[in-house]
C-alpha positions in Angstrom: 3.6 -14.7 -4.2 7.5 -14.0 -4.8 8.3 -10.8 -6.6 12.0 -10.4 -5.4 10.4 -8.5 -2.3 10.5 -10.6 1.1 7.5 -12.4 1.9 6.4 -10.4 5.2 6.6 -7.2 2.9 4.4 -8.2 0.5 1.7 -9.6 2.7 1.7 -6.5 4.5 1.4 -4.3 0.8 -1.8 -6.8 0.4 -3.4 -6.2 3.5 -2.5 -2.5 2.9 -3.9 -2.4 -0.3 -7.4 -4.5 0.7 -7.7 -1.7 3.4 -7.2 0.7 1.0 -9.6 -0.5 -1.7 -12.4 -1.2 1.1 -12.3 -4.5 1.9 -11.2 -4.5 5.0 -12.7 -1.1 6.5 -11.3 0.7 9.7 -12.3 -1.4 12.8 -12.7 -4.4 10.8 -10.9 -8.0 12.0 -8.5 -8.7 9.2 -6.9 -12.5 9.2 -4.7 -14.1 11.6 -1.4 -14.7 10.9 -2.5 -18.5 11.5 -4.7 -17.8 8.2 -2.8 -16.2 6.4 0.0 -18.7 7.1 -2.0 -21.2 5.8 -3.4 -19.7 2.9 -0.4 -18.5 1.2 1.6 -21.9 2.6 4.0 -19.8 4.6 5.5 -20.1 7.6 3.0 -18.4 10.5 6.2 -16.3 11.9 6.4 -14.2 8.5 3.3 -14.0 8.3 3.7 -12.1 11.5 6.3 -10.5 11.0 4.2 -9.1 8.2 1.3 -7.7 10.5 3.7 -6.4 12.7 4.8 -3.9 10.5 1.3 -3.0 10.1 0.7 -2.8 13.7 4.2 -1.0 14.1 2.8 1.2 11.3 -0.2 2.3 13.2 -2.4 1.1 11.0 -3.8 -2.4 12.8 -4.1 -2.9 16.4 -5.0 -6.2 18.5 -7.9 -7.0 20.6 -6.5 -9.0 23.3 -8.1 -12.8 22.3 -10.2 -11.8 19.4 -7.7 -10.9 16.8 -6.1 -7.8 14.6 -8.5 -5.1 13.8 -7.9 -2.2 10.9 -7.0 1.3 12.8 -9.5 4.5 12.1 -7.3 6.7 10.2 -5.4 3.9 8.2 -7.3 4.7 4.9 -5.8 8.0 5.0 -3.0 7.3 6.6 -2.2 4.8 3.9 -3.4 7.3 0.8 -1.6 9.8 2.0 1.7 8.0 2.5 1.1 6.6 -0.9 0.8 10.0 -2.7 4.0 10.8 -1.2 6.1 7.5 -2.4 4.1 8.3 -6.1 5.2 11.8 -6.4 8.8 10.5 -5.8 8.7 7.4 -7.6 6.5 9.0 -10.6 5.7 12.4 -10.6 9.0 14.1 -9.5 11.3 12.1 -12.3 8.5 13.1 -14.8 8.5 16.5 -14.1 12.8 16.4 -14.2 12.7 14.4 -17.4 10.1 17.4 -19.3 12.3 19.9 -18.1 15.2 17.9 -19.5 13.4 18.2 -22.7 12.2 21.4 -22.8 8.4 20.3 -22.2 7.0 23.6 -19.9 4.1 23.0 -17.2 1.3 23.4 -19.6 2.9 21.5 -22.0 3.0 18.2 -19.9 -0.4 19.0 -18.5 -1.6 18.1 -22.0 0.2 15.3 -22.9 -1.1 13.9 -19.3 -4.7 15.2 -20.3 -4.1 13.8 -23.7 -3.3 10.0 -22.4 -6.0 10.1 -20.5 -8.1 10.8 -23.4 -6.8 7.7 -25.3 -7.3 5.0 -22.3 
């Protein structure tokens, strides 16, 4: 678990991404930072620090004595926050680059068409 990023960020990208592919569905308990702590062998305050950011977020939200529960809304909330850091990390710099090269809209609409063929 050590990409470069800081711990806390990327265990709240994997709970974000286990909401987002279904496995922890809105108004589900997701771990506790106790858990999580132990199971990636890191210390129970970044963990926290981790959820926090998801609760800061909007997208988890505490039971008082039971534990952290998945917002309703965070699906979409997530997808469509996601869409928007794609388009700028992907889509807008692909769209620049074509235009660098002379490759109009439908142009790029079948090369994108075409590599989807091939996968």
């Amino acid at each position: 678990m050590d990409d470069g990023r800081p711990i806390f960020v990327q265990i709240a990208e994997m709970i974000e991404n286990s909401i987002i592919d279904g496995t922890y569905a809105e108004e589900t308990q997701v771990p506790s930072t106790n858990e999580l702590a132990a199971f990636h062998r890191i210390n129970p305050a970044t963990a926290a620090k981790g959820i926090n950011r998801l609760v800061d977020d909007g997208l988890l939200y505490k039971r008082r004595g039971i534990g952290m529960f998945v917002a309703t809304g965070a699906v979409e909330t997530l997808r469509e926050r996601r869409r928007r850091e794609f388009s700028d990390q992907y889509v807008r710099p692909l769209i620049e680059e074509a235009r660098k090269l002379g490759i109009g809209t439908e142009e790029l609409k079948k090369l994108i068409d075409t590599g989807e063929e091939q996968r």
